[in-house]
N, C-alpha and C positions, 0 to 999 in steps of 0.2 A: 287594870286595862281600861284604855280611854273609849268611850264610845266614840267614832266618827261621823258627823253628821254628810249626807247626798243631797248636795244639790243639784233637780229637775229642771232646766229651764223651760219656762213657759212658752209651748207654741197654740195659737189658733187654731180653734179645732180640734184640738187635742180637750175632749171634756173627760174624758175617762180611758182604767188604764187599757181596757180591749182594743180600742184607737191606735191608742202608743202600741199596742203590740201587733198588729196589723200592719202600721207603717215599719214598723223594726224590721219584721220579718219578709217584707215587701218590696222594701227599696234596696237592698243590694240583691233582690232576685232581679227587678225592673233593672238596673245595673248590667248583671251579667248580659238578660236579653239583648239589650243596648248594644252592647261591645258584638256578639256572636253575628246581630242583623251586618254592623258596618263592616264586621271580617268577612259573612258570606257576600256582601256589596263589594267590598273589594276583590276578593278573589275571580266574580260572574263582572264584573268590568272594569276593573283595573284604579278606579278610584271610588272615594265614600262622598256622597253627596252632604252630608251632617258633618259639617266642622266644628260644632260646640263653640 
């Protein structure tokens, strides 16, 4: 069996792995937030102020 090597790519800020798992675990929560604000926006006025 062959080993496969992972490659990490390098981001800024990222010095260690507690970092990377903090943003892992954080950015598709900030994510969902996101969507739930612009649906309750939408629904309390009819349109989303934040077009991306």
């Amino acid at each position: 069996m062959a080993l496969q090597e992972i490659n990490v790519p390098h981001k800024e800020g990222w010095t260690d792995v507690e970092k990377a798992l903090v943003e892992y675990h954080d950015g598709p929560e900030q994510g969902w937030n996101l969507m739930f604000r612009g649906l309750k926006e939408l629904l309390e006025t009819g349109e989303i102020s934040y077009k991306g």
